[in-house]
C-alpha positions in Angstrom: 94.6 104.8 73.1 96.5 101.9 71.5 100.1 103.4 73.1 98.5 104.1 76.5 97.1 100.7 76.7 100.9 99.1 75.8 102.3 102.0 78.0 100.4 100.6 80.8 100.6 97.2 79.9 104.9 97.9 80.2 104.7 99.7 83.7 102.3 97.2 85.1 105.1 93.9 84.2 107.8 95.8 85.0 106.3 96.7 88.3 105.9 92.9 88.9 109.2 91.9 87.7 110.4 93.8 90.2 107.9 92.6 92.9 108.9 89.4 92.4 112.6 90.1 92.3 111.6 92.3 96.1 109.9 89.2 97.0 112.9 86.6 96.0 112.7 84.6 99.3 108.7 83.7 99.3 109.4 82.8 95.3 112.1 81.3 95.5 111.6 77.8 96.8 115.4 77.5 98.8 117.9 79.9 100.6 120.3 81.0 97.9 123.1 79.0 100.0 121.3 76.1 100.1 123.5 73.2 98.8 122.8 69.8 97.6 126.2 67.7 96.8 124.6 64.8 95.3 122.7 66.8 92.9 125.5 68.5 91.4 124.6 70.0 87.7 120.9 68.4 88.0 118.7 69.2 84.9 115.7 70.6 85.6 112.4 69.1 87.1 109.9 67.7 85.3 106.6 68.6 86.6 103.6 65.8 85.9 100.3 65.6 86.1 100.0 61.6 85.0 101.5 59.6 87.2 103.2 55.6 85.9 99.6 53.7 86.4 97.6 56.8 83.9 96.4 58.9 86.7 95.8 62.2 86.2 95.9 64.9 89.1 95.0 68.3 89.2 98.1 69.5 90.8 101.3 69.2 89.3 103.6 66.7 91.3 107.5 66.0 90.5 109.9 62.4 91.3 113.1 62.2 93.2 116.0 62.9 91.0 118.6 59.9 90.9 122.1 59.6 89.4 122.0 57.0 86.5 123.5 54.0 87.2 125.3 54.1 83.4 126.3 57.2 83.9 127.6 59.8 87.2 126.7 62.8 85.5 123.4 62.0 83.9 119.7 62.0 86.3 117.0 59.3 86.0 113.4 59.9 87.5 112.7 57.9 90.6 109.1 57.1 89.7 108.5 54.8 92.7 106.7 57.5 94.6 105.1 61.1 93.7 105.5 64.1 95.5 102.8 66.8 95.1 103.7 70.1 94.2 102.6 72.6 97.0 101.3 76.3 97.4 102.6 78.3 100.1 104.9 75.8 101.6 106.9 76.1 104.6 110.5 76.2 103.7 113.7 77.5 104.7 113.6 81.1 106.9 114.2 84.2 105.4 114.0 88.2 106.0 110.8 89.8 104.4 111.9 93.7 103.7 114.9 93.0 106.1 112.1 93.0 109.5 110.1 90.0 109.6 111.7 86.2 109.5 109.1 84.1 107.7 109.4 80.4 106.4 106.3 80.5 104.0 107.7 80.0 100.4 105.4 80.6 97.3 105.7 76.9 96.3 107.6 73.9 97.4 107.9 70.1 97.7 108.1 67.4 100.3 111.5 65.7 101.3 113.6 64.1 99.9 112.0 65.3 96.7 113.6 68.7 95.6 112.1 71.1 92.8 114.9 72.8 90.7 112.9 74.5 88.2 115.9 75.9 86.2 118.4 73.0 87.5 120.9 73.4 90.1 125.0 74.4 89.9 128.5 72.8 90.6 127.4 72.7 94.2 124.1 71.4 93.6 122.5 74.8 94.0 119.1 75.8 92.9 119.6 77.9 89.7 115.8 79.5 89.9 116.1 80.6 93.3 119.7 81.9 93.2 118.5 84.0 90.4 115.7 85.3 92.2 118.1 86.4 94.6 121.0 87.4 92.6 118.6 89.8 91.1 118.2 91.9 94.2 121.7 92.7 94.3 121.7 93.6 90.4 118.8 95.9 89.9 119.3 97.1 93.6 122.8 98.1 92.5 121.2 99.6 89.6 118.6 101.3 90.9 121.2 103.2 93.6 123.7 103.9 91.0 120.9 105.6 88.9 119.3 107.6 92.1 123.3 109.1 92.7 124.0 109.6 88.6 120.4 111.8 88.4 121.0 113.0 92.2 124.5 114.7 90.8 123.5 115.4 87.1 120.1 117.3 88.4 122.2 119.3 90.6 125.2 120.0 88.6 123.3 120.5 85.6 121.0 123.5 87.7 124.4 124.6 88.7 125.4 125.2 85.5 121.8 126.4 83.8 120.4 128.5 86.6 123.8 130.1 87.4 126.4 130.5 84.3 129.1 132.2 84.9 132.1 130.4 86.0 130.0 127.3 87.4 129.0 126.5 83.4 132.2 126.7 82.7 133.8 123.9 85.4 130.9 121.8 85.5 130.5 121.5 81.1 134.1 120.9 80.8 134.2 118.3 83.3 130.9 116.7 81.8 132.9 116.9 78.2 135.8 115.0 80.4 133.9 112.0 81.6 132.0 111.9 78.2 135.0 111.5 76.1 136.0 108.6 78.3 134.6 104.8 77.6 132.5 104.2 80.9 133.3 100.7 80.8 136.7 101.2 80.7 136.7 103.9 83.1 135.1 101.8 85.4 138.0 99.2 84.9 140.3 102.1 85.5 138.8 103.2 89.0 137.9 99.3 90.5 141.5 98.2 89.6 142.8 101.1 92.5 140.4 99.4 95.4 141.4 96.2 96.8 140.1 92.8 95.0 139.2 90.9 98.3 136.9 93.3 100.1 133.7 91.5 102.3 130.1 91.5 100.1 128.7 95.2 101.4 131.8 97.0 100.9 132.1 95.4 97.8 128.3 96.9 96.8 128.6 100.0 98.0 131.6 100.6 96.2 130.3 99.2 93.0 127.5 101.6 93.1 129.4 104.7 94.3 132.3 103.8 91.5 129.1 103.2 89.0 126.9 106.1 90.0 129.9 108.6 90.2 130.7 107.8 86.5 127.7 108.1 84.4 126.5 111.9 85.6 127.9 113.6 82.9 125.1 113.4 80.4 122.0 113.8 82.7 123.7 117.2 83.8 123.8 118.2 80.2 120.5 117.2 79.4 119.1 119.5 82.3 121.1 122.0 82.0 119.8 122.7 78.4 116.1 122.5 79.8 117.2 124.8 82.5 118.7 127.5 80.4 115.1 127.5 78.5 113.3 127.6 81.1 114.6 130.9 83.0 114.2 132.4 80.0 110.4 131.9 79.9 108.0 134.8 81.0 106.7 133.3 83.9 110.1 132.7 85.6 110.8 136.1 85.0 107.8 137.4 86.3 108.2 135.2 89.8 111.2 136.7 89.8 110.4 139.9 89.6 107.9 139.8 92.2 110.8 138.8 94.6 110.6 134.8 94.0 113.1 133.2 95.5 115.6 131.2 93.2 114.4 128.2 95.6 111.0 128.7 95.2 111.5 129.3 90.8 113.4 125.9 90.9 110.8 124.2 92.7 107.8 125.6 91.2 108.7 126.3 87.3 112.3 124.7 86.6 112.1 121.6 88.0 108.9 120.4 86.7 109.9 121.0 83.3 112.8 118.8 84.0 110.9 116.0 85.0 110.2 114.2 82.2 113.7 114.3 80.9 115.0 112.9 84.8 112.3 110.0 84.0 113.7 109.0 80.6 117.2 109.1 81.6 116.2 106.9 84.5 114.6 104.4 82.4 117.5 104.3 80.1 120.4 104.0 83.1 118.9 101.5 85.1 119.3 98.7 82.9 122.8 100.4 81.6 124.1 100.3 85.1 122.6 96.8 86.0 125.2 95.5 82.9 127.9 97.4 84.8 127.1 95.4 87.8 126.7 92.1 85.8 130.2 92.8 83.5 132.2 93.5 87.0 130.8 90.6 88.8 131.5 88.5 85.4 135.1 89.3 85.7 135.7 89.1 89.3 136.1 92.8 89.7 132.3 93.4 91.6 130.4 90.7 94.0 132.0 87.4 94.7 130.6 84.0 95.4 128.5 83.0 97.6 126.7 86.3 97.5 124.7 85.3 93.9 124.4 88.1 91.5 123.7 87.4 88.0 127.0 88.8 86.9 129.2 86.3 89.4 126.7 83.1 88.2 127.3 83.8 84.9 131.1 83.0 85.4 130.7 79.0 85.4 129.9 79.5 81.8 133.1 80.6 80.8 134.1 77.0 81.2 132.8 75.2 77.8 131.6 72.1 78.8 129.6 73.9 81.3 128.1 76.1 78.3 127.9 72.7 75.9 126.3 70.3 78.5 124.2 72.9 81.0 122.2 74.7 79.2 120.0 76.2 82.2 122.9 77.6 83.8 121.9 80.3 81.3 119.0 81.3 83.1 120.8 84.7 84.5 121.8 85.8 81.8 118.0 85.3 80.1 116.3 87.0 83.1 118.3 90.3 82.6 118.0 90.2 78.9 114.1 90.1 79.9 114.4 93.1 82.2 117.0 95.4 79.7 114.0 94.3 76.7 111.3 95.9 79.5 113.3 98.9 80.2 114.3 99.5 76.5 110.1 99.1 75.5 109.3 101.7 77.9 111.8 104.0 77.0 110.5 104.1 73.9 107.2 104.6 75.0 108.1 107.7 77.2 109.7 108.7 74.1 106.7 108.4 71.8 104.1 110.3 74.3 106.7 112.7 74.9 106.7 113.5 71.3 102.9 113.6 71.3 103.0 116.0 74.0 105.0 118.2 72.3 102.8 118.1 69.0 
């Protein structure tokens, strides 16, 4: 009871992880574009709920950032005036699922005040909502690149279970092939043959075909060895003997068997492949600016007094380590009632 109740607990913040990732332009406050040059590196905002003369207000309220007059790069509260924090603010437009333009924004505040939760960049970008966004591209790249590794490890690995023979032999040595080869330097190996400026979609596309095309080797293994088992089994060869269909015994008594193992592996890749996205973009090799990913804003901190003085410019790297610690729970959950399944 105890590991379903954590098992559910996993899928359900997961599953709003990635709502909230989906739904990166109504959380997000600003367009991931959106620039402020006189707020360049600003910390982040303070939220209040005591103003200077000991009020207290229910809702949260924030003051105008100003550069110190001591120092350029340091920020000093303007605490002249208060701006309340708002719910469901209008804000810059944006494309909900790619149909509907809509200016509604989860939260937001009045102008000239800005709220940069998690700080802004060089350019005086918000942080928090370029992460929101950058995240789309990451576990969307992911999440493709794992849909074509499982696509072309489920089929070659029934190729190579179902059939035997000569197919077994291509398809195993080839998966022996790509498995004796680092992936991450493989994928150096292929990206370094495609051009280096290419525009932001062919760029992502080819990051997930290069990524996807890479990584099928094992899947295809692992199903092949649950497909040799399984038309072994009585009841395959019963189907088959009352004229089943090798269509119809894949669908209805291989497959199935294979599904659990396509889960797992798809749990396991998708944060596997999202560092691929996030190690290319890091070194210039994936997405470029101003297309946010959390690989390419990661790249400011390879200057040092960026990583001494700007601590939230972080906040990427945080937010995948959050997701790849959510991914790696519930594969070992899946793993767990899999073994209680079996017992």
């Amino acid at each position: 009871m105890k590991s379903n109740r954590k098992f559910v607990w996993l899928v359900g913040l997961l599953a709003a992880l990635h709502i909230a990732i989906l739904l990166a332009g109504f959380v997000a406050p600003y367009d991931e574009a959106s620039q402020n040059r006189e707020a360049p590196f600003a910390p982040p905002t303070r939220l209040h709920f005591v103003d200077t003369s000991g009020h207290f207000h229910v809702l949260p309220f924030v003051y105008v950032w100003t550069q110190s007059p001591d120092n350029a790069t340091a920020y000093v509260e303007d605490r002249s005036k208060i701006y309340p924090l708002h719910f469901l603010a209008q804000g810059s437009s944006y494309e909900l699922a790619g149909l509907f333009h809509v200016r509604t924004h989860l939260f937001g505040v009045d102008e000239p005040a800005e709220i940069f939760l998690l700080g802004t960049d060089q350019f005086g970008r918000d942080v928090f909502s370029r992460t929101m966004w950058g995240g789309q591209i990451s576990l969307l790249a992911g999440l493709l690149a794992t849909g074509l590794t499982l696509g072309l490890g489920t089929i070659f690995g029934i190729l190579a279970g179902f059939y035997g023979g000569w197919w077994d032999a291509i398809l195993m040595r080839g998966a022996e092939l790509f498995l004796a080869l680092p992936w991450l330097y493989l994928l150096f190996a292929v990206r370094a043959f495609l051009p280096l400026q290419v525009e932001p979609k062919q760029a992502f596309l080819l990051l997930v075909t290069i990524i996807g095309l890479v990584g099928w080797a094992r899947p295809a293994r692992i199903i092949r060895g649950i497909v040799l088992s399984a038309r072994e089994r009585d009841f395959v060869r019963a189907a088959r003997g009352f004229g089943a269909s090798d269509l119809h015994i894949l669908r209805r008594h291989v497959l199935p068997q294979a599904g659990g193992a396509i889960l797992t592996q798809a749990v396991l890749l998708v944060p596997q492949y999202v560092l691929a996205e996030i190690t290319l973009s890091f070194l210039g090799l994936g997405i470029g600016e101003p297309q946010p990913t959390w690989g390419n804003m990661l790249t400011s901190l390879m200057q040092i007094q960026v990583l001494e003085s700007y601590w939230w410019m972080i906040a990427p790297g945080i937010a995948a380590v959050l997701f790849f610690l959510c991914y790696l729970a519930l594969g070992n959950a899946l793993e767990k009632r899999a073994r209680l399944v079996a017992s």
